[in-house]
N, C-alpha and C positions, 0 to 999 in steps of 0.2 A: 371969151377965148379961154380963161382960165377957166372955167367949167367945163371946158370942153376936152381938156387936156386928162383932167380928171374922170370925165366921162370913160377918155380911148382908156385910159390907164386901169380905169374899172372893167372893162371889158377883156382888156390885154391877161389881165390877171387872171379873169376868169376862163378866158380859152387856153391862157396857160396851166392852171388848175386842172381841166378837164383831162388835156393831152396827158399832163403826169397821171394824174389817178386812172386813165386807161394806160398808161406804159406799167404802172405799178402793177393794176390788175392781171397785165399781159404776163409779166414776169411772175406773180404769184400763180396763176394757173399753172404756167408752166414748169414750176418748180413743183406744182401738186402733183400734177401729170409723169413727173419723173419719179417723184419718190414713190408713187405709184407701179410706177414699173420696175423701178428697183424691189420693192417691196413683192409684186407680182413674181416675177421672175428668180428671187433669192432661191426658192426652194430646188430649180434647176442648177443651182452650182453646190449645194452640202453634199458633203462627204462623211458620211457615216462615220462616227467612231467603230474601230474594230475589236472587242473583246479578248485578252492571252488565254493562249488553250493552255490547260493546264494537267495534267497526270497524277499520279501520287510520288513520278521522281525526277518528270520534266515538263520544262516548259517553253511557251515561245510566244515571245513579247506582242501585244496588242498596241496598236495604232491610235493615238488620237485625231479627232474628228474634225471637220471646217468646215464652219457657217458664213454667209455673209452680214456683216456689220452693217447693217442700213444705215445708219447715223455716218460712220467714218465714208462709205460709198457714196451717198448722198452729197458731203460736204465734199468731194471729192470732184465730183460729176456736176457737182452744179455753174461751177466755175466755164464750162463747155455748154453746159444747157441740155446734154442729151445723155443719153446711154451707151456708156462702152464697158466693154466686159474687161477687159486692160486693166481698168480703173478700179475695180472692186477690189474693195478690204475685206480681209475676212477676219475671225476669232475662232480660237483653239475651241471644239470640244472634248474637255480633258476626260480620261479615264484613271481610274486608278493606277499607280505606280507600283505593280506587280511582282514586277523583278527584284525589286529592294526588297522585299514584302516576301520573300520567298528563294533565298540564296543558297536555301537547301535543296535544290533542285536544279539537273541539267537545263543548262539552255542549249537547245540541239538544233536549233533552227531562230532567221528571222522571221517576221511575219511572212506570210505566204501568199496574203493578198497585196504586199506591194513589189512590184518588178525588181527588186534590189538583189545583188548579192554580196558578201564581202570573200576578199582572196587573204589568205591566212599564211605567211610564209615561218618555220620550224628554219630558224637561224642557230648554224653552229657556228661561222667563219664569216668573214665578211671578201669571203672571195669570188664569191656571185653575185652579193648583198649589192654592192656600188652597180653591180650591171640593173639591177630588176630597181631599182631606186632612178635610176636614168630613165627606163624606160617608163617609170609610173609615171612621173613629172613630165614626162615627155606628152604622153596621154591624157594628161591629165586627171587620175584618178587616186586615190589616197588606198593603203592596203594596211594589213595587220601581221607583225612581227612579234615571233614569241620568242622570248631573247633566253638566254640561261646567264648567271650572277655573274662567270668571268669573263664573256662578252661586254657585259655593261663596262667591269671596269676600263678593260681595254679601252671601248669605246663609248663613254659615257658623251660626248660631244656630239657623236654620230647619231646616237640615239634621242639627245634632249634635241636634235633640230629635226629629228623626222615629228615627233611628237609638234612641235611648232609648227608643222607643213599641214598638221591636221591628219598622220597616221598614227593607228594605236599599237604600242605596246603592249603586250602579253608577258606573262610572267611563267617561265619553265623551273623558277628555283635554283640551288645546282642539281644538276646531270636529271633533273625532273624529280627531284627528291625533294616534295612539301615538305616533310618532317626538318627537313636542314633552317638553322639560322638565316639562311640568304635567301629565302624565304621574303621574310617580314624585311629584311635590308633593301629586297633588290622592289619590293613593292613601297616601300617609303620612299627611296630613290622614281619612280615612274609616278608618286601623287606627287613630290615638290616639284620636280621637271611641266608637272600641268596640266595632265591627263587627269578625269574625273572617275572612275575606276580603275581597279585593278583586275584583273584575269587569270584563270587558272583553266589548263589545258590538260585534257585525256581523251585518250583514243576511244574508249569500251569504260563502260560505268565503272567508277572505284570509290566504292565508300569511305575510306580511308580520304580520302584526297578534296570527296566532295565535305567534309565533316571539317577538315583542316583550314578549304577556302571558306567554308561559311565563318567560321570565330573568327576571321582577319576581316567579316564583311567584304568577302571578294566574290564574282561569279566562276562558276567552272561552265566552261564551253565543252561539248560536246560535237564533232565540225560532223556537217551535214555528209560530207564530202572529203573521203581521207585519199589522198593521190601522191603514190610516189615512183609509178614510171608512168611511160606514154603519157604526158599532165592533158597534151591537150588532143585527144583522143577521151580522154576519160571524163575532162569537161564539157566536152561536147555531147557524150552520153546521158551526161547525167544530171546537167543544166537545169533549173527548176526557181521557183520565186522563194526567194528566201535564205536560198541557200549560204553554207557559210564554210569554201571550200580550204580544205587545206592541203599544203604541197612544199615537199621537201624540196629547200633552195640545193638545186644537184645541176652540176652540165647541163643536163637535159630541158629542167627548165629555163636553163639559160638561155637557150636558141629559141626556143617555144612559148617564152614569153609576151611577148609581140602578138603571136600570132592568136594565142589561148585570147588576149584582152580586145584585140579588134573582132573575137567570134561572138565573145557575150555582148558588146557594145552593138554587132550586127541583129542581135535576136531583141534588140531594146531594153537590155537590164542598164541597171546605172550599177557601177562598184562602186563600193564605200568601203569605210572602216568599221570593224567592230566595232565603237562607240555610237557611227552614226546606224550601221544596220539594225543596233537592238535600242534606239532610242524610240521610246512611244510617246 
């Protein structure tokens, strides 16, 4: 009887040995078979890295690139057993950081090849400011303020929480005079507040001004798009990827604010901020 216990038990073990080493095998296939197809298929989700065009007095920021992480996708996907495109992780293809590399030059545009624009507002008063600040938040979209030194003081609070909200500051100087002390004041005030650049703003090349921002390590923008009647008339003409419009806060954009941000949101740009449209 005891032999025969040991018999079933020898047996037991054995058809239980079999069953695992074929469930192990099923899962190891299956796990080949996936990263297989991850592996197959990676090359249908990269995105080029995009190269900055560059001039001899301007420039416009290039894009880094994304691949997919087989390893991070893989360990991701395997938990399901199958392939979902959800699930993929990717990694940066970086390009070189041009812009830093080069601050003696306009930036006149973002890239071109991504749908993005940024809206640029030339703040004197904040008597429209609170209207167009409602209405971003409202929308959900973050813009670019180019403030001048006695603005800030007045409202240095108003401005360290737009910067928190994730819009950027620009820096107009006083009365747009780089050569003044308020200057270097009003852009120390816009790095401690948290912003990782600083900004310098002209209509029409000025050497003078480009030559002043580069020794603070600052960029001068150059706006794609300079608007200060009819704004949204004139946005709608001249709408383009990349662009990086700017528009005197007046009445007029008051009313038309609204309407200028639900037109580019209809043609499928995304707005952003200065910091996020020239980040490559």
């Amino acid at each position: 009887m005891k032999q025969g216990f040991q018999i079933l038990g020898i047996i037991t073990l054995l058809v239980g040995s079999f069953w695992y080493s074929k469930e192990v095998d099923t899962v190891a296939k299956l796990s080949d078979d996936l990263l297989n197809e991850i592996k197959l298929k990676a090359p249908n989700y990269k995105k080029e890295a995009v190269l900055p065009i560059m001039t001899k007095e301007t420039i416009i920021p290039g894009i880094n690139g994304q691949e997919v992480d087989i390893n991070k996708s893989y360990n991701a996907m395997r938990e399901i057993g199958y392939f979902d495109e959800k699930m993929i992780k990717y990694k940066d293809i970086k390009i070189k950081d041009e812009l830093k590399e080069n601050q003696d030059k306009y930036i006149i545009s973002g890239n071109k090849k991504a749908k993005k624009v940024a809206l640029i507002f030339k703040v004197t008063d904040n008597h429209n400011l609170n209207k167009i600040i409602r209405v971003l938040k409202k929308e959900k979209v973050t813009g670019t303020f180019f403030i001048e030194s006695d603005f800030l003081e007045k409202n240095y609070l108003l401005v360290a929480n737009l910067i928190k909200a994730g819009h950027t500051i620009g820096n107009l100087s006083k009365n747009e005079d780089y050569n003044h002390p308020d200057f270097i004041w009003l852009k120390t005030v816009i790095l401690n507040a948290g912003q990782h650049n600083n900004y310098c703003y002209t209509k029409i090349k000025n050497k003078k001004i480009l030559d002043i921002c580069q020794k603070q390590k600052s960029y001068t923008i150059i706006p794609t798009i300079v608007i200060k009647d009819r704004p949204y008339f004139k946005v709608k003409k001249a709408l383009k990827n990349g662009a990086l419009i700017s528009i005197d806060t007046s009445f007029k954009l008051n009313n038309e604010i609204t309407p200028i941000i639900d037109y580019i949101k209809s043609k499928g740009y995304k707005i952003v901020s200065l910091e996020k449209e020239l980040q490559e």
